[in-house]
C-alpha positions in Angstrom: 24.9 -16.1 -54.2 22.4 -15.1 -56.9 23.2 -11.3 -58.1 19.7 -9.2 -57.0 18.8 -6.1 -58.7 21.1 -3.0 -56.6 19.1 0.2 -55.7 20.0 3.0 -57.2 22.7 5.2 -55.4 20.3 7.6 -53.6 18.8 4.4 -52.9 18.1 3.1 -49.5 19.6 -0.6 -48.3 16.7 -2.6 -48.1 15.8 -4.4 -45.0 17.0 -1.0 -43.5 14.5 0.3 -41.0 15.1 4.1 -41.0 15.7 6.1 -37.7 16.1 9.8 -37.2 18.2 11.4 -39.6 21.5 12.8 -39.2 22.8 15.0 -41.8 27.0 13.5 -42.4 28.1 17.3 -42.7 26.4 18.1 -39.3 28.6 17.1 -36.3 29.0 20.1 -34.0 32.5 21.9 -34.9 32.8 19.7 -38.0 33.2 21.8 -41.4 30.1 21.2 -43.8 31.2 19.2 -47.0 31.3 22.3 -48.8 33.7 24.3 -46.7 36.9 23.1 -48.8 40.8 24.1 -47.7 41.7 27.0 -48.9 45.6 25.6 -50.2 43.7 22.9 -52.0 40.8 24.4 -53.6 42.8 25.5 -56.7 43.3 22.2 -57.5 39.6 20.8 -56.3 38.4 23.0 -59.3 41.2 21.4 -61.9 40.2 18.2 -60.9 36.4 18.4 -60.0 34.9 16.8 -63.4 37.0 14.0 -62.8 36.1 13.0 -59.7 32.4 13.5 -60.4 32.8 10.8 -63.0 35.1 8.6 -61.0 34.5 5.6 -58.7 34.1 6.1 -55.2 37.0 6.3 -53.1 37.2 3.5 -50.2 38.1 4.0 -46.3 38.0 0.7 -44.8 38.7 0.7 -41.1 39.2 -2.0 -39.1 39.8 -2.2 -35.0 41.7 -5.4 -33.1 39.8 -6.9 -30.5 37.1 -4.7 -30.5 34.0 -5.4 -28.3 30.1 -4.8 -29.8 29.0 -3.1 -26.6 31.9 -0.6 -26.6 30.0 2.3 -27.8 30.3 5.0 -25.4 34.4 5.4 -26.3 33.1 6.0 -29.9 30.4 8.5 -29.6 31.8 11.1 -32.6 32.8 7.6 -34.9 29.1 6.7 -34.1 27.6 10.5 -34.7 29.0 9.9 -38.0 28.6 6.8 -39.1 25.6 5.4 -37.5 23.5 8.4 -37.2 24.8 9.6 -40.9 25.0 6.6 -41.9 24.2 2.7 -41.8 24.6 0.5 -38.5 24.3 -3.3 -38.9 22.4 -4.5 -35.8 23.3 -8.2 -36.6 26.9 -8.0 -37.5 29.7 -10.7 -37.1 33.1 -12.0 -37.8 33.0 -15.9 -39.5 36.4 -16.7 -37.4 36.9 -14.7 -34.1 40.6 -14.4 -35.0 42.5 -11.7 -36.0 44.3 -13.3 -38.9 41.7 -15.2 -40.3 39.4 -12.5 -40.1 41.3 -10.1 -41.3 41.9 -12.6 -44.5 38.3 -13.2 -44.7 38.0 -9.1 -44.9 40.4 -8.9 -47.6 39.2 -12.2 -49.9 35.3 -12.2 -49.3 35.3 -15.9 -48.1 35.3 -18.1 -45.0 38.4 -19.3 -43.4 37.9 -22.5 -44.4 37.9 -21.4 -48.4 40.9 -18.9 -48.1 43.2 -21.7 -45.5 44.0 -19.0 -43.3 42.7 -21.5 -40.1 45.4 -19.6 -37.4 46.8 -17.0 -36.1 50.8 -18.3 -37.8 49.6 -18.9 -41.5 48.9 -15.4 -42.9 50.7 -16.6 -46.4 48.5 -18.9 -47.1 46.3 -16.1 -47.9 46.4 -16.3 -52.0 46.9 -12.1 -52.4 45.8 -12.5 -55.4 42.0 -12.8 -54.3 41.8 -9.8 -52.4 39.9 -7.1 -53.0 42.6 -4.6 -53.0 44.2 -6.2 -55.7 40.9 -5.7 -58.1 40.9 -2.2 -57.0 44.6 -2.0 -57.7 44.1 -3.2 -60.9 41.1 -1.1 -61.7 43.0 2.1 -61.2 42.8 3.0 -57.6 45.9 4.2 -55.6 46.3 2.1 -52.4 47.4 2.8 -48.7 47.7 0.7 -45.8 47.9 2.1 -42.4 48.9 -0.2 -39.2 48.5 -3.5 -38.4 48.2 -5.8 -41.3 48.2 -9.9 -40.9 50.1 -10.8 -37.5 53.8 -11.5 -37.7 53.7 -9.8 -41.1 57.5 -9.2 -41.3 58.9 -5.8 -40.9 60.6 -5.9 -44.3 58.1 -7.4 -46.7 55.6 -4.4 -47.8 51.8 -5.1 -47.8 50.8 -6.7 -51.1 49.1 -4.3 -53.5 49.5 -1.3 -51.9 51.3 1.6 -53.3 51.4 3.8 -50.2 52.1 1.9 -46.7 53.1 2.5 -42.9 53.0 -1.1 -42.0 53.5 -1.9 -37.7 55.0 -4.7 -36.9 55.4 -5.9 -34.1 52.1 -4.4 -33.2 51.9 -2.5 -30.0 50.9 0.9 -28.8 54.1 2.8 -27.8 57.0 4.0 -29.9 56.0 2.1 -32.9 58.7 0.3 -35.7 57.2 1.5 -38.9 57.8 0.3 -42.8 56.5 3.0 -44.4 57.3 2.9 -47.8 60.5 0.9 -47.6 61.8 3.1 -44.8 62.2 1.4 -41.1 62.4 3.3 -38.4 60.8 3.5 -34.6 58.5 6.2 -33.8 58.3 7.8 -31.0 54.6 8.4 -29.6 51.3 6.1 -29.5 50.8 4.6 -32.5 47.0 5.3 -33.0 48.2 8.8 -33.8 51.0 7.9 -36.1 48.5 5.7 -37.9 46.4 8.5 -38.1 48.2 11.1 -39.2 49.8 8.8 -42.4 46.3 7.9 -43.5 45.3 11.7 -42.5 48.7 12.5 -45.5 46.9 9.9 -48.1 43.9 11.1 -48.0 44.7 14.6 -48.4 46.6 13.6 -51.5 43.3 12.8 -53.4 42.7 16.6 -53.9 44.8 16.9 -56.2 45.4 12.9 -57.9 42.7 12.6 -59.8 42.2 8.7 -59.0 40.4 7.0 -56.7 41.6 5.7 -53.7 41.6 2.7 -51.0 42.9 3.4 -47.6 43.1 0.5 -44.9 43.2 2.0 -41.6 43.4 -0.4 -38.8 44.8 0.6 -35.2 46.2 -2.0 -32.7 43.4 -0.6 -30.4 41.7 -2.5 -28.2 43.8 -5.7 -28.6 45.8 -6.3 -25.1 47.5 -4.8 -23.1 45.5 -2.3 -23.4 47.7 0.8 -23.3 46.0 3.9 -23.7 47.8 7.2 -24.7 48.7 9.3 -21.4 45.6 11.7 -21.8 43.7 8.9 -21.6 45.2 6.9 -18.8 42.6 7.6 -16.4 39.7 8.6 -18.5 36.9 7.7 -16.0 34.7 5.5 -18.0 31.1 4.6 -17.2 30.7 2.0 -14.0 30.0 -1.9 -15.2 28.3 -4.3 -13.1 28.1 -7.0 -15.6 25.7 -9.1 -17.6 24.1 -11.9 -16.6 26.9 -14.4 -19.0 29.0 -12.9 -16.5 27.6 -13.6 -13.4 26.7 -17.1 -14.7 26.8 -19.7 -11.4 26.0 -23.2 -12.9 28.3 -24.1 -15.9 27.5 -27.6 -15.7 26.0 -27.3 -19.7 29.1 -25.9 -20.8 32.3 -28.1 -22.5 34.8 -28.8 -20.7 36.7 -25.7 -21.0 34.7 -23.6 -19.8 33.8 -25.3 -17.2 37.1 -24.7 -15.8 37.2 -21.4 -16.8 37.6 -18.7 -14.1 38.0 -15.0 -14.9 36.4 -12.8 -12.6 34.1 -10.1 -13.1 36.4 -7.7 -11.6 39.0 -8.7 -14.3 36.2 -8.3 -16.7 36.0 -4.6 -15.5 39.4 -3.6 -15.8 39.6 -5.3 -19.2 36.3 -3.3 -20.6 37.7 -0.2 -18.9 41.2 -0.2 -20.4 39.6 -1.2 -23.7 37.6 1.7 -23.7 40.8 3.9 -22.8 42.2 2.9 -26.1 39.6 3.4 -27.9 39.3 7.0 -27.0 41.9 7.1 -29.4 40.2 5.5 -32.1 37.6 8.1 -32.0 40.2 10.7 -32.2 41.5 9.1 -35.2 38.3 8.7 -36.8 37.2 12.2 -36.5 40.6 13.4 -37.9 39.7 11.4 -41.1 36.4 12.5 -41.4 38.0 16.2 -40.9 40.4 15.7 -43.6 37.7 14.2 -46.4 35.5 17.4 -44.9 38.4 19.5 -45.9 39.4 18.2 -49.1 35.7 17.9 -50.3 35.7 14.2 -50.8 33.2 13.0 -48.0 30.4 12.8 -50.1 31.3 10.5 -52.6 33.9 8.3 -49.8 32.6 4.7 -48.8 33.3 4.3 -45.7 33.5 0.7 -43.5 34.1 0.4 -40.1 34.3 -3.1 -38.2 35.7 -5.0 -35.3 38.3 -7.7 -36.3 36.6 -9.6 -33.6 34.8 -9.4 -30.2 35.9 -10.2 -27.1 35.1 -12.0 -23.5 34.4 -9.4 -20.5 34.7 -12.6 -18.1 31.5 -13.8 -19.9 31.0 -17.6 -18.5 34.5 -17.0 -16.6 36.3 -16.4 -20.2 38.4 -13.1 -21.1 39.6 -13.8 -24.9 38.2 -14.0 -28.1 38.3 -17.8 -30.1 34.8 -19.0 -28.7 31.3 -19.8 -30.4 29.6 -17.1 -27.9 27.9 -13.9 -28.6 30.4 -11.3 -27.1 33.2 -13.1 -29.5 31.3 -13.3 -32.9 29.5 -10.3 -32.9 31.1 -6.8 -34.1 30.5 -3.1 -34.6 30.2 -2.8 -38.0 29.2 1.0 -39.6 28.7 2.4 -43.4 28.5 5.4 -44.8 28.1 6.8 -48.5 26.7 9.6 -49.0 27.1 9.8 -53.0 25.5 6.6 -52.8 21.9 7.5 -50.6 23.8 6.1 -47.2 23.9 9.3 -44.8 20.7 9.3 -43.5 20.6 7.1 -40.5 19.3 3.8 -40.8 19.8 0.3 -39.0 19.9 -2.6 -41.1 18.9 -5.3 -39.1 20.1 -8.3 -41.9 23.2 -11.2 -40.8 26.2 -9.4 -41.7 29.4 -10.3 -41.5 33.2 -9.5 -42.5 32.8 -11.6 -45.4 30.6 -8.5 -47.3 33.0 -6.4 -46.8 34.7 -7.1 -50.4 31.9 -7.9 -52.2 30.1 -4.6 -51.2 33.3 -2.6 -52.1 33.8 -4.4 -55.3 30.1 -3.7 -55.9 30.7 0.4 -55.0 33.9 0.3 -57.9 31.7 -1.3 -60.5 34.0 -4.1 -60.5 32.8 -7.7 -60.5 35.9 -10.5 -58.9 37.0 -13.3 -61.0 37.2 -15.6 -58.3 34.2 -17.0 -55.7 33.3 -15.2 -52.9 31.2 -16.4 -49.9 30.3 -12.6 -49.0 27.6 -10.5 -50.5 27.4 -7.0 -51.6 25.4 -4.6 -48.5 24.2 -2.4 -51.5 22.0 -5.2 -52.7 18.8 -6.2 -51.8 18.6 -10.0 -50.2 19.3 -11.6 -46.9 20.5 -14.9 -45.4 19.0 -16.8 -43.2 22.0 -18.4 -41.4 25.4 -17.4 -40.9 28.9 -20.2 -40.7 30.9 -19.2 -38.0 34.0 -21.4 -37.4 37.2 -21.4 -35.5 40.1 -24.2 -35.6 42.3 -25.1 -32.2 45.8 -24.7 -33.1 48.4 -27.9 -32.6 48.4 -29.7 -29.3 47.7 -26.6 -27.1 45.7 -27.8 -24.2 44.2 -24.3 -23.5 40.9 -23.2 -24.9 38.0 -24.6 -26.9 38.6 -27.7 -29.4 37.8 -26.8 -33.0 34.2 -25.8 -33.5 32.2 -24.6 -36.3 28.1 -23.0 -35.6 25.5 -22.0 -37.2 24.0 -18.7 -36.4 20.7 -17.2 -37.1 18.6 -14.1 -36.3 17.4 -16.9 -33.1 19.3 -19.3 -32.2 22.5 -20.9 -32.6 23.5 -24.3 -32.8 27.5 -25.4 -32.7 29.9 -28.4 -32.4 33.2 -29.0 -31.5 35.5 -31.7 -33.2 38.7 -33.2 -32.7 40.4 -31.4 -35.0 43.8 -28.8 -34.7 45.8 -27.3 -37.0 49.3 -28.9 -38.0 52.3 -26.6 -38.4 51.4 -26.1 -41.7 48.0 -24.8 -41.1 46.2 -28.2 -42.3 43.4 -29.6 -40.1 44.5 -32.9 -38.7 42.6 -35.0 -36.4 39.0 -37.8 -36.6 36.7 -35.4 -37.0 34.8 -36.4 -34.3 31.6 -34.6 -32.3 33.2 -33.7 -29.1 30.5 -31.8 -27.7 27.2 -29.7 -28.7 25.5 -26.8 -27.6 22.0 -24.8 -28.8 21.0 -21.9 -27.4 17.7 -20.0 -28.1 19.0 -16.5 -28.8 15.6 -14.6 -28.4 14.6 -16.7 -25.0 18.2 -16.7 -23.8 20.4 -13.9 -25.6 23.4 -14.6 -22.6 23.2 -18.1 -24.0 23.0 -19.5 -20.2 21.3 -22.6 -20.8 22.5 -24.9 -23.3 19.6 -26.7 -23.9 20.9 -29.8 -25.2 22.2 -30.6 -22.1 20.0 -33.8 -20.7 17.8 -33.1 -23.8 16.3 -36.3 -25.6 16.2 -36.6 -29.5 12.9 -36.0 -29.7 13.1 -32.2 -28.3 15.7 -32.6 -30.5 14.0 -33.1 -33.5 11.3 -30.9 -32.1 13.8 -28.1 -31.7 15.2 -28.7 -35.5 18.8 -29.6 -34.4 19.2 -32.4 -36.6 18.4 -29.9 -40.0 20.7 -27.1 -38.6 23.4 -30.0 -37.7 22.8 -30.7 -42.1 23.5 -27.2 -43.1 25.9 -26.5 -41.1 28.2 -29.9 -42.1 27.5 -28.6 -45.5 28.2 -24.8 -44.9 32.2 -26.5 -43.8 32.1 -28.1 -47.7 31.1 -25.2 -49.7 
């Protein structure tokens, strides 16, 4: 990626087409950014000039599981960091899969550059290359707050990170915690104990004078779906579906899917309990903002929210994640900086992805990575034009979709499946092989409902451009 010249930091992203402005100390009930504690203001003043001249601090939230089109469980987390800030209308994930996506957060790169292909090969992830480390190394005092890489053990603290409450096993009630060498279950939903320890960090950065990094990422709305007792009957907003939901003739689908048969009453009570949990999230969120309120650091805080991945509200009969469809790959994904011109509003309507994630943080520090990246910096000017999204079937499993990789644009989206798996080590194993293809016309068919592929001859082929997306996308697997 060629390095374009980055606005200045009152600047506006480019590409971004403004909306109606919403000032980020303006929330109803919210303290303005001025209105500072009165226990920490002594030491605001001691350490003001040094802040002024410092990097940004980094909050970098992520959610497990979490659906585009859940927006109505995070109406105060949207107040804020949509309408105050920047909402990506075209965001994804690269590999709808918690680990890898998580890895391809931390390291800026596809899946198929860091090797974390599954779900069971989180240390394959060379810590090294992640962005927290470069901030680490710059100066900036770390946290991590949750869930990190599944089946991260218990015992082994988050690399990097000087300040931790690491869950695992992940789950919603009565929590086991690592948090800063100490184990211990407790007692409560974990959203809030997560919460509440990065709610402690943050508060801290009145008074250290350097920067900081939190990573702040809730189980919420991975399954099952427990919401906290208040919550537990929250009466969320009736569903009757989409038309990927209420999809008859599946006859252009693979195999899989063909076979698969979720109804949409499950995919009610999935998007209902999803948004229960979430309810929680927004809780959270709004206690964080609160605190940097409070504590005077909101306006020079760069925030990132984003959805690990999506997930499947019985859309073509399927209720998981792990699949080359629209509900899977896309994400909410917010930004906010305020010091940096990104308060007022605006959606940015450029491909996005979790890749950018560390490039545009790196970019915020001032600090340029000594290794590749696939991602891109947000505060630069510039767009792609297509997107690698890929996914790898794990061992001999006979559930789900074969390995598939696609190629995703603004349009239309073209993707193959191959006979490929992972071995136990993580390594791809198999011929290789086309097993099946599908191309859907995003703007004609968004619910991607008719393949059109299916029965198509190779000259509406050509005509269509499939054999030049097939080209870039073999090469986007290489690079």
């Amino acid at each position: 990626m060629g390095m374009e010249m980055r606005l200045g930091r009152r600047g506006f992203l480019a590409g971004a087409t403004a909306v109606a402005a919403v000032g980020a100390g303006c929330m109803p009930g919210a303290r303005q950014v001025g209105e500072v504690r009165a226990e920490v203001r002594p030491a605001l003043e001691v350490h003001r000039a040094q802040r002024a001249r410092r990097r940004p601090n980094v909050l970098v939230i992520v959610t497990d599981d979490h659906p585009k089109h859940a927006a109505w469980a995070l109406r105060r987390t949207r107040r804020w960091l949509a309408g105050g800030g920047v909402e990506f209308t075209n965001a994804h994930v690269t590999t709808p899969l918690c680990t890898p996506s998580r890895a391809s957060i931390f390291s800026g790169r596809y899946a198929h550059n860091h090797g974390v292909r599954d779900n069971h090969q989180k240390l394959r992830l060379d810590q090294s290359t992640t962005f927290q480390r470069h901030l680490r190394d710059a100066g900036y005092r770390n946290g991590m707050f949750g869930k990190y890489l599944n089946e991260w053990r218990i015992a082994s603290p988050p690399e990097h990170f000087e300040d931790y409450a690491l869950l695992s096993p992940v789950g919603y009630v009565d929590g086991r915690f690592n948090h800063n060498g100490r184990i211990a279950v407790l007692p409560g939903h974990t959203t809030h104990r997560i919460r509440d320890f990065a709610r402690d960090f943050i508060r801290r950065g009145a008074t250290d004078p350097r920067p900081w990094f939190a990573y702040v990422a809730p189980y919420a709305s991975h399954a099952p779906f427990t919401p906290e007792e208040r919550y537990a009957d929250a009466r969320v907003p009736a569903w009757a579906g989409r038309p990927s939901v209420n999809e008859t003739d599946k006859s252009d689908k693979p195999p899989y899917l063909r076979d698969a048969r979720v109804s949409r009453a499950r995919g009610r009570t999935i998007r209902r309990e999803q948004m229960r949990t979430l309810l929680s999230v927004d809780d959270a969120v709004q206690a964080l903002r609160d605190e940097l309120v409070a504590t005077g650091q909101l306006e020079d805080t760069l925030v990132i929210f984003i959805g690990d991945n999506g997930f499947l509200w019985a859309d073509h009969g399927w209720a998981r994640k792990s699949v080359p469809y629209r509900p899977a790959i896309e994400v909410p994904f917010f930004l906010s900086w305020p010091a940096g011109g990104l308060a007022s509003g605006t959606r940015d309507r450029r491909l996005v992805a979790n890749i950018d994630i560390s490039a545009t943080v790196l970019d915020a520090a001032g600090i340029r990575p000594p290794t590749p990246q696939d991602g891109r910096s947000l505060l630069r000017r510039g767009a792609r034009d297509h997107l690698l999204v890929e996914f790898w079937k794990r061992g001999v499993d006979p559930r789900g979709p074969h390995s598939w990789a696609s190629y995703v644009t603004k349009a239309e989206q073209y993707t193959e499946y191959y006979d490929l798996a992972t071995d136990r080590s993580g390594t791809p194993v198999g011929s290789g092989k086309v097993l099946f293809r599908e191309y859907y016309d995003l703007v004609k068919d968004p619910y991607q409902l008719v393949n059109k592929l299916h029965g198509a001859s190779r000259a509406q082929e050509k005509n269509w451009g499939v054999p030049a997306m097939s080209a870039r996308l073999n090469a986007s697997r290489t690079v």
